[in-house]
C-alpha positions in Angstrom: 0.0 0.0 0.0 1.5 3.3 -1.2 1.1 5.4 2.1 1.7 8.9 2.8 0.9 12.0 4.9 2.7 15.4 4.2 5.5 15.4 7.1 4.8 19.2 7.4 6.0 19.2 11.6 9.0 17.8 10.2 9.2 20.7 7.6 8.5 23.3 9.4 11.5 22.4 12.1 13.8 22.6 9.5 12.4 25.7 8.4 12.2 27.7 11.2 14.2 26.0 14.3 16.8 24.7 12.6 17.9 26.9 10.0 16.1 30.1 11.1 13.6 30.9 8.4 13.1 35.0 9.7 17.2 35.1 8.6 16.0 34.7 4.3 12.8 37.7 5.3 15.1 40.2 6.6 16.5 40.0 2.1 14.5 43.1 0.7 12.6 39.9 -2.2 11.5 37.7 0.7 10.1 41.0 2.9 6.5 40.0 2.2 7.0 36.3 3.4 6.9 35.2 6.7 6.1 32.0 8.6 2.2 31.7 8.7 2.0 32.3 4.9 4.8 29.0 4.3 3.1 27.1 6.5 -0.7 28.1 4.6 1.1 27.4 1.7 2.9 24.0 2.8 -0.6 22.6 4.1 -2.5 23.4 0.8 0.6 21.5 -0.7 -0.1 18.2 1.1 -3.5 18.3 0.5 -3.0 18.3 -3.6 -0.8 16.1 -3.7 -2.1 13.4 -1.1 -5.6 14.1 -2.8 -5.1 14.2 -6.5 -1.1 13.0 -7.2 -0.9 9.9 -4.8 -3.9 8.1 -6.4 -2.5 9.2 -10.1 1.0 7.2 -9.4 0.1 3.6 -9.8 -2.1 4.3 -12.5 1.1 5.9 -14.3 3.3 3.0 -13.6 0.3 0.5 -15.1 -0.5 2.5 -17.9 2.6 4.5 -18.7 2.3 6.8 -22.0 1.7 5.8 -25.7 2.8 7.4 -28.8 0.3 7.4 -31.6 0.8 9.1 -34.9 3.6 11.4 -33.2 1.4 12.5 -30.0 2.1 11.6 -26.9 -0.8 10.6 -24.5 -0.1 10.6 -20.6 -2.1 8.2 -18.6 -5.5 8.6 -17.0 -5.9 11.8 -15.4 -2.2 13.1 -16.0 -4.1 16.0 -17.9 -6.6 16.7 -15.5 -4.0 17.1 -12.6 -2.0 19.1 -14.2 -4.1 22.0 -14.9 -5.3 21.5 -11.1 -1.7 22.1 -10.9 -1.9 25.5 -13.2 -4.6 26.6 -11.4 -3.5 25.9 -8.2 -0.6 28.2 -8.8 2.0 25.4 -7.8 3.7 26.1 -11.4 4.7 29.3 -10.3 5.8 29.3 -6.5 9.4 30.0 -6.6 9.6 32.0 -10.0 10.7 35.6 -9.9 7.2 37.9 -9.7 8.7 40.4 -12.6 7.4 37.5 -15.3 4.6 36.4 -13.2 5.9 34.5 -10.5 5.2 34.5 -7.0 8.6 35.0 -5.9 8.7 32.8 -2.6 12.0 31.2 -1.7 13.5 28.1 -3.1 13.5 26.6 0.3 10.1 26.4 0.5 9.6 25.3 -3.4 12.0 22.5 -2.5 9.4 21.3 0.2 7.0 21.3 -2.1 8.7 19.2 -5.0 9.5 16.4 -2.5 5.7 16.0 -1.7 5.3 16.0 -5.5 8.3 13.5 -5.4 6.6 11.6 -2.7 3.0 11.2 -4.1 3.8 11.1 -7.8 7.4 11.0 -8.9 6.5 10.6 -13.2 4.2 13.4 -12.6 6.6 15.9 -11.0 9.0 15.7 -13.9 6.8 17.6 -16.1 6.9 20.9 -14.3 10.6 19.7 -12.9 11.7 19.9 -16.6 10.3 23.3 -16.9 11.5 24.7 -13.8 15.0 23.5 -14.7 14.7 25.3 -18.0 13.4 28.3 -16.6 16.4 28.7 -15.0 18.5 28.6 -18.0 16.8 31.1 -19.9 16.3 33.4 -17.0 20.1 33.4 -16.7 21.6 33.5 -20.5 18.1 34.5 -22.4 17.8 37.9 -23.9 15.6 40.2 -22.7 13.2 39.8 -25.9 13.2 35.5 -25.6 12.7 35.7 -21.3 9.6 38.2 -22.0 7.9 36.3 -24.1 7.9 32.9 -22.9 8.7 33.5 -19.3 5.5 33.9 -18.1 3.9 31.0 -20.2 6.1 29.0 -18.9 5.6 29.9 -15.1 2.0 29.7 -15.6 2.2 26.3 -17.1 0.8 27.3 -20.2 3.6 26.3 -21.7 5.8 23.4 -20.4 10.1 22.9 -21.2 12.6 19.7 -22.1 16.3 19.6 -22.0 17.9 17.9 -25.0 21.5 16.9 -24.6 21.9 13.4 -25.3 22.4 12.0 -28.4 23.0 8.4 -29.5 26.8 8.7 -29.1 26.7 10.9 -26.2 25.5 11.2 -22.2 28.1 12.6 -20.2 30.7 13.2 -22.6 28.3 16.7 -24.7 31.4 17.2 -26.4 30.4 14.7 -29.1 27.4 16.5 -29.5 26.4 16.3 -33.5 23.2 18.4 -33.6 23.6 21.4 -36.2 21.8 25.0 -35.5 22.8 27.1 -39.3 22.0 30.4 -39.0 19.2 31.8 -40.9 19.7 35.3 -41.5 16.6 36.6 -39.1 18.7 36.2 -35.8 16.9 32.8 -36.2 18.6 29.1 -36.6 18.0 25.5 -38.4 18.5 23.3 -36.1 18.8 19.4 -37.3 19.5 16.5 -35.4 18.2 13.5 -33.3 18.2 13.6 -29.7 17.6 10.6 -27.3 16.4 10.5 -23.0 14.3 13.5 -23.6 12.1 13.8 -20.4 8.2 15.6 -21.4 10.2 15.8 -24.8 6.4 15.5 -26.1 3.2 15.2 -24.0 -0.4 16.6 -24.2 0.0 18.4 -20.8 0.2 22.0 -22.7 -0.4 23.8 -25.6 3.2 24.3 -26.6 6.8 22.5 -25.5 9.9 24.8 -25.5 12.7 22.4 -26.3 16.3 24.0 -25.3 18.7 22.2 -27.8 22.8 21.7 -27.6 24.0 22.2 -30.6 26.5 23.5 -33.1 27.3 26.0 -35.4 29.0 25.4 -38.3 32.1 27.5 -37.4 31.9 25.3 -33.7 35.2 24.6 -32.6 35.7 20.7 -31.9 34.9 19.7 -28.4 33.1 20.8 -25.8 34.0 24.4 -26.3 32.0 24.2 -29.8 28.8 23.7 -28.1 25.6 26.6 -28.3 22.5 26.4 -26.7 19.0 27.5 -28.6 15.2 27.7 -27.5 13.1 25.5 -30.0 9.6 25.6 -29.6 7.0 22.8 -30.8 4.8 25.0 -32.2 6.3 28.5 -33.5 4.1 31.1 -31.5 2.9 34.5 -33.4 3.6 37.9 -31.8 0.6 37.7 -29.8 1.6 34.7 -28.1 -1.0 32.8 -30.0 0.6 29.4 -31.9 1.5 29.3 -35.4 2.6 26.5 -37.6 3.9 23.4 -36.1 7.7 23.7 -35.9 9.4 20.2 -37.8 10.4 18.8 -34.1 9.3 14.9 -33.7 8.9 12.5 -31.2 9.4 9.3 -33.0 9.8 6.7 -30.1 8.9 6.5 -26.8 11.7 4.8 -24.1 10.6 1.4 -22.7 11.7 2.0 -18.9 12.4 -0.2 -15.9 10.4 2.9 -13.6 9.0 6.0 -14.1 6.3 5.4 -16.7 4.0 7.7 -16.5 6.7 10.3 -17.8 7.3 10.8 -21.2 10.6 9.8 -22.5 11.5 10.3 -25.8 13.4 10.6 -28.9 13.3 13.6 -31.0 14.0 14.3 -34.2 14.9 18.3 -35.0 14.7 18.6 -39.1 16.0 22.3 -39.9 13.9 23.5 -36.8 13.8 26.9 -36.1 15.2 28.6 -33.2 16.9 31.0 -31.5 20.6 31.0 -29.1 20.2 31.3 -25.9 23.4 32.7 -24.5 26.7 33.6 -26.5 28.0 31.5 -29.5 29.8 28.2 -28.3 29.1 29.2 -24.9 26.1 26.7 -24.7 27.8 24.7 -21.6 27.5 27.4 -19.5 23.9 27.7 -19.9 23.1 24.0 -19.4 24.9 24.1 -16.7 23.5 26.5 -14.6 20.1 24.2 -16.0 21.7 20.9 -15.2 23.2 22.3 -11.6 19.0 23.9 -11.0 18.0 19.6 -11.9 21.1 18.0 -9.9 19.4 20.1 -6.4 16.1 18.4 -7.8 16.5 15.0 -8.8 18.6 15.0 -5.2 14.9 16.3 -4.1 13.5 13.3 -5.9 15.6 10.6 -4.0 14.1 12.6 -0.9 11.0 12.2 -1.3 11.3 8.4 -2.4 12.6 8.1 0.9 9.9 9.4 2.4 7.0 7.4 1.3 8.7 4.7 1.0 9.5 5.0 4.9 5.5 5.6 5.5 5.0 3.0 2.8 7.1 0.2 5.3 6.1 1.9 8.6 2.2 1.5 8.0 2.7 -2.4 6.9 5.3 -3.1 9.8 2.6 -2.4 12.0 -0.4 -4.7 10.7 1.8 -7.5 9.6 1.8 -10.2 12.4 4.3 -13.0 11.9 6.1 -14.3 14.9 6.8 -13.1 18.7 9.5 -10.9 19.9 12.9 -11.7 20.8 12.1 -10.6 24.6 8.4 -11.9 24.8 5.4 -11.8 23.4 4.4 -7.8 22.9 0.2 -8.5 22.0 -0.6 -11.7 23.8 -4.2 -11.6 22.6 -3.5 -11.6 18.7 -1.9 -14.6 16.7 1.7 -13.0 16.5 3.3 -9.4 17.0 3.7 -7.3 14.6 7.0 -7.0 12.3 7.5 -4.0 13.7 9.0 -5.7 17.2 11.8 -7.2 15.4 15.3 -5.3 16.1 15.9 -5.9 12.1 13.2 -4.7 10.8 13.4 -1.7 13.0 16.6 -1.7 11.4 15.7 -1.2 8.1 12.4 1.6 9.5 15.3 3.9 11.2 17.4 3.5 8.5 14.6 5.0 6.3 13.5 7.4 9.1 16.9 9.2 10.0 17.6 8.9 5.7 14.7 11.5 4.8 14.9 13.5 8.0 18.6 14.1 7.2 18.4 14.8 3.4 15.4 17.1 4.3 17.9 19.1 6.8 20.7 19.1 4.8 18.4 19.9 1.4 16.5 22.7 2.9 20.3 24.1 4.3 21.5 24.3 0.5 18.1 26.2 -0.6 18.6 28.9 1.8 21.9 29.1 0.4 20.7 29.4 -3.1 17.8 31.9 -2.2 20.8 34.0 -0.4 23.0 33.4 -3.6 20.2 34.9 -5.8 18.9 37.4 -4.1 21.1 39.1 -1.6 22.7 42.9 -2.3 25.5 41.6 -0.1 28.3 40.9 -2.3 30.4 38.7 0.3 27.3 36.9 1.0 26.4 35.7 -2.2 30.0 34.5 -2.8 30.1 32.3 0.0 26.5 31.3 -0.7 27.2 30.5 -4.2 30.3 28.9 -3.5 28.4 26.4 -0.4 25.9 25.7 -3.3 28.5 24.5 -6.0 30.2 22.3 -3.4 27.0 20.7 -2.0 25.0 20.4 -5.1 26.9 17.1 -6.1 26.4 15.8 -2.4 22.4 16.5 -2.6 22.3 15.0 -6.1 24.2 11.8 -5.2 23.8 11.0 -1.5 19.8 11.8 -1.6 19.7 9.1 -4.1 21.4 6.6 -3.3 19.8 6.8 0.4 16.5 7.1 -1.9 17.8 3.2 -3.9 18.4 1.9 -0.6 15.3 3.5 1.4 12.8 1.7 -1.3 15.1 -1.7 -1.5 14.6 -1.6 2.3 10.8 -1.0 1.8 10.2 -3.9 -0.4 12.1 -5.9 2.3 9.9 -5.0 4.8 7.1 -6.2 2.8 8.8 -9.5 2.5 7.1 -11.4 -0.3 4.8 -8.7 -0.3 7.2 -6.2 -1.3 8.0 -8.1 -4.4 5.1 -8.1 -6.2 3.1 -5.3 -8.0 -0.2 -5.0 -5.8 1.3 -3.3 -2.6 3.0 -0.6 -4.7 6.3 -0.4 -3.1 8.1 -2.6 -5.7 7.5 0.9 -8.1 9.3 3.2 -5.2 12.4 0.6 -6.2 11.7 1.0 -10.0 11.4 4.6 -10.0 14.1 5.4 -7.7 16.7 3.4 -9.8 17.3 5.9 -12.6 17.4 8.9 -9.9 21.0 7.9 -9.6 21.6 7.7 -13.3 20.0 10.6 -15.3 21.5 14.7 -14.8 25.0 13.2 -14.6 25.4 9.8 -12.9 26.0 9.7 -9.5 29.8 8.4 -10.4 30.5 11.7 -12.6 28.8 14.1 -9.6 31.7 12.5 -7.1 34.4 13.1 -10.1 32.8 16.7 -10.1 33.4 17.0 -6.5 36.8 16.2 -6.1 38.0 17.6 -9.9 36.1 20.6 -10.0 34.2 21.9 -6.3 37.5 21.3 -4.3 40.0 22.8 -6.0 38.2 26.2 -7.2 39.0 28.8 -5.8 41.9 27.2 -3.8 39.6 25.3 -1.8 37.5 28.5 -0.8 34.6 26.8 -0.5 35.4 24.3 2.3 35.1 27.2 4.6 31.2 27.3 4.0 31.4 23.1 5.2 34.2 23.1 7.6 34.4 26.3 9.7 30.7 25.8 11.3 31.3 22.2 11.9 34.4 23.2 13.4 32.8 25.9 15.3 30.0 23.8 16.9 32.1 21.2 17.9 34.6 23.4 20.1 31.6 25.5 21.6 29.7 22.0 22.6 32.3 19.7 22.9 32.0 19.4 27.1 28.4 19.7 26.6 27.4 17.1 30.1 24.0 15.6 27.6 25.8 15.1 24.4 29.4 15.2 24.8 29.9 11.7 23.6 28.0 13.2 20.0 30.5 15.7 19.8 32.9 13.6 19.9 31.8 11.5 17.1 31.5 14.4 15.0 34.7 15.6 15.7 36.1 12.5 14.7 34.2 12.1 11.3 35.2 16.0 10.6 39.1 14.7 11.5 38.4 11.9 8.9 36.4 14.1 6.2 39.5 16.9 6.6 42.1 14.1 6.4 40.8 12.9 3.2 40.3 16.2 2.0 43.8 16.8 2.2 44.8 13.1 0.6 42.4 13.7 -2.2 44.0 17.3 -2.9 47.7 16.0 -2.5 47.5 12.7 -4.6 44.9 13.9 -7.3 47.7 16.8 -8.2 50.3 14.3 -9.2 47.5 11.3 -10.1 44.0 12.3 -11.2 43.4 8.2 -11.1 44.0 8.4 -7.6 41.2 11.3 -7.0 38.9 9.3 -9.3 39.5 6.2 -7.0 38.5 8.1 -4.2 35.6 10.0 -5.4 33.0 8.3 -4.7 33.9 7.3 -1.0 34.9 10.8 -0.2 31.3 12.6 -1.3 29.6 9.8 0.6 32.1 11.2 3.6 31.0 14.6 3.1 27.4 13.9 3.0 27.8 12.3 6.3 29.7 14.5 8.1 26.9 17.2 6.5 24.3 15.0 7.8 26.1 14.5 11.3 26.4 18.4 12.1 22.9 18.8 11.4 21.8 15.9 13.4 23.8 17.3 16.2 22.3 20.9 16.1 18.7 18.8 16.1 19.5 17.8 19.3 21.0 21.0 20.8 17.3 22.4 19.3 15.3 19.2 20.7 16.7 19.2 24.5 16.2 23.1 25.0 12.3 22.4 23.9 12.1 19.2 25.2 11.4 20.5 28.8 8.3 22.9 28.5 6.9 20.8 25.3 3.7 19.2 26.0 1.4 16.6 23.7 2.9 16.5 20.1 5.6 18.5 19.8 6.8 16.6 23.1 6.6 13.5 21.2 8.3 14.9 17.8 11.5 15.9 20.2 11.7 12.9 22.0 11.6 11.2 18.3 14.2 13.6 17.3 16.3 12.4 19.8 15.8 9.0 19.0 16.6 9.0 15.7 19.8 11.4 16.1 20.9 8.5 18.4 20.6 6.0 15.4 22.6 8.0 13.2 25.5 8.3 15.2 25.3 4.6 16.3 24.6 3.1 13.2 25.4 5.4 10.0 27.7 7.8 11.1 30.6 5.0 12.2 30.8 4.3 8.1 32.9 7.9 8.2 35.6 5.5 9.5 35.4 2.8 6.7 35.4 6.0 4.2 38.3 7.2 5.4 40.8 3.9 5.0 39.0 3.1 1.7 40.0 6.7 0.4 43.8 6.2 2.1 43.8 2.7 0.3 44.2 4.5 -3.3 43.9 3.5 -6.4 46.1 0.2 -6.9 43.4 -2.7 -6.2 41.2 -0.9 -8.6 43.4 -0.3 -11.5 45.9 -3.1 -11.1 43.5 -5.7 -12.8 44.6 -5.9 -17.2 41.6 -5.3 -18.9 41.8 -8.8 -20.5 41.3 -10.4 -17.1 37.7 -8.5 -16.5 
């Protein structure tokens, strides 16, 4: 049984006790905001998507889409959601209020894409492929392109795809083949096939505006040869009415292991027209400040994965009777306890528990930085914000998904036999998680990105944004009399994450091999130690509430301290293990002769 409830106490903790919500109202864009209005606005949030996206998601994954005579149909009630969604105004929460957004913070738009994530992950990518664009074109656009299909796009009018990958190319854009000639109008042909298109082509809105990699025929070779360019489906007239249909094509449909109800596709450009976004050959740029706005929300994605698929296991573990606890019977009166007595299985629901708690901490901590990073006059303060961003984006994008993998895997085993087949729903959460971890740059190439690119800018200035508040808490808490002993584990996982800081920086100057070997292992070691501080300033939070708290939020800080204990018993020690895998180099990996695989 797909199971969930909006974990809006949870939310608004994060929010406002543990990263201090009042600190983003006090920049002159977020003035109007305050507390009551987020929460009005988180609360209508659960309701649309418990009530209308949650009961849409199996019927997604059953159906999935079909392409017939080059239109794509979504499943049963896609369409009808969706312009709930317009209407609703959900399309348009975070976007900037000058092209008709309502302008409130990313933080709080990140809350409400993991409820989307949670109740209806296939459904989400459709406005999470716009949003993602969006940002692109807000950023390199001219003034003439962002005016006129801005506001379309932020009122869902018009939806967005992102096509990079070709045939011969996924990580590696430098092969890109796609040809844009220019026209003579300021306009561009664009020809060429592109494959792994997400909402490439759907009946969701009137129009699809496809931004395109490709190159110009004076392109040099390479990655530096690649330009970006805004293609619509259907070639809009001055009014904003549509025109003729623009020669873009879907002409297959992917057959996926998850995700179904999303349209992924192959299109086929044949002398398109469009128009650059951005500077000639400077199309990289673009798509990366796109692909760095999809890596914070496919990380988003592996959240809220975790989270159902926690509420998913929870609300089984506690109807399933098989057997008797380990210490005694627990319910005498019924045929067996229920799973949820059993030390492993409470394993596996902690595991979940302290997973989405964590990545919600840690991913609402990055959003404030981003909201700072766009929209503070404070010049010093949006550097280090930007800077915390770029290094933690590859740690959201990775470590949120591979705890949202493991989260659903551990769901399905909490269902046992259940789990395994299609009728409880939970088998799906492991099918749609999977390719989380493989699409927006593979979870491999955002650790390579970590240590080749994040670490060394700047000379390492952006540590300081990680390192110098760990460092700080530790030494004002450290003889703390109630959680001493946490300190001290957090000290030692910021000795380990700072050791292999420095290994990674010394041996990936004379080896990049040996950085590569490590990469992996060390952003896993910086999400925890991430995850570790923030569980640590949960429980300063929870034990000065604790006392005067009555009725719920009693119980929610005693959880709170409950779980923090689990992490640093159980998840946190790994910090050790991370550290001598990184020390053990790169020898047992690259010894083998490639004949011998």
């Amino acid at each position: 049984m797909q199971t969930y409830n909006a974990p809006l106490r949870d939310m608004k903790f994060v929010l406002n006790e543990l990263h201090d919500f009042s600190k983003l109202t006090s920049i002159p864009a977020f003035s109007g905001v305050d507390a009551d209005l987020v929460e009005t606005v988180l609360e209508e949030a659960a309701k649309f998507t418990t009530r209308v996206l949650l009961p849409l998601n199996p019927v997604g994954d059953t159906e999935g889409c079909r392409l017939e005579n080059g239109v794509v149909h979504t499943p049963t009630g896609f369409k009808e959601a969706y312009k709930q969604f317009c209407d609703g105004g959900w399309s348009s929460v975070s976007a900037p209020p000058e092209y008709g957004g309502q302008g409130l913070p990313e933080s709080v738009g990140m809350l409400i894409s993991e409820m989307i994530c949670s109740t209806n992950l296939s459904f989400g990518l459709y406005p999470g492929l716009t949003a993602g664009a969006m940002t692109a074109l807000r950023k390199y656009g001219s003034d003439e392109l962002k005016s006129f299909y801005l506001p379309k796009m932020i009122d869902g009018t018009w939806s967005a795809s992102m096509c990079l990958t070709e045939a011969q190319c996924g990580t590696d854009l430098g092969l890109v083949r796609t040809k844009a000639v220019p026209q003579g109008d300021d306009s561009y042909a664009v020809t060429g096939s592109k494959i792994f298109i997400s909402a490439g082509e759907h009946d969701l809105t009137e129009n699809i505006i496809h931004l395109v990699l490709a190159r110009l025929p004076d392109a040099p070779e390479g990655i530096k040869g690649i330009s970006l360019f805004l293609v619509p489906k259907f070639l809009p007239n001055e009014d904003g009415s549509l025109g003729a249909r623009n020669p873009v094509v879907c002409t297959a449909l992917e057959h996926k292991m998850g995700i179904k109800g999303s349209a992924t596709c192959q299109i086929s450009f044949d002398e398109a027209k469009g128009w650059l976004v951005g500077a000639p050959h400077k199309g990289m740029q673009a798509m990366f400040a796109m692909m760095n706005a999809e890596r914070l929300g496919v990380g988003i994605q592996g959240l809220g994965i975790t989270e159902v698929s926690y509420q998913s296991a929870v609300s089984y573990a506690k109807e399933r009777l098989q057997g008797r606890a380990l210490s005694g019977p627990k319910y005498p009166k019924l045929a067996a306890d229920p799973i949820i007595v059993h030390p492993d299985v409470r394993r596996m629901l902690m595991t979940m528990r302290v997973n989405a708690e964590g990545c919600r901490a840690l991913g609402t901590w990055v959003a404030n930085a981003l909201d700072i990073a766009e929209h503070t006059e404070d010049k010093a303060q949006r550097r280090d914000a930007e800077d915390f961003v770029a290094l933690l984006t590859p740690v959201v994008k990775a470590m949120f998904t591979d705890m949202g993998s493991e989260s659903a895997n551990l769901a399905v085993q909490t269902y046992g036999g259940h789990g395994y087949i299609h009728d409880h729903g939970v088998e799906q959460f492991a099918r749609d998680a999977r390719i989380t971890m493989i699409y927006e740059g593979t979870n491999g190439v955002q650790a390579l990105d970590l240590v080749g690119r994040k670490l060394p800018a700047h000379m390492g200035r952006s540590l300081r944004g990680l390192f110098h508040p760990i460092a700080d808490f530790v030494a004002e808490h450290k003889e703390h009399p109630l959680f001493s002993k946490m300190i001290e584990g957090l000290e030692r996982a910021l000795g380990a994450l700072q050791l292999s800081t420095a290994h990674v920086a010394q041996k990936g100057m004379a080896d990049p091999e040996e950085a590569g070997a490590a990469a992996t292992d060390y952003l896993r070691l910086m999400g925890l130690v991430s995850l570790a501080y923030l569980w640590a300033r949960t429980v300063t939070i929870a034990v000065s509430k604790l006392g005067a708290a009555e009725g719920p939020d009693k119980a929610f800080y005693t959880a709170k301290l409950s779980s923090a204990r689990f992490f640093y018993d159980r998840i946190l020690p790994e910090s050790a293990a991370l550290y001598l895998k990184i020390k053990s180099g790169k020898k047992s990996l690259m010894e083998l002769p490639e004949d011998l695989f």
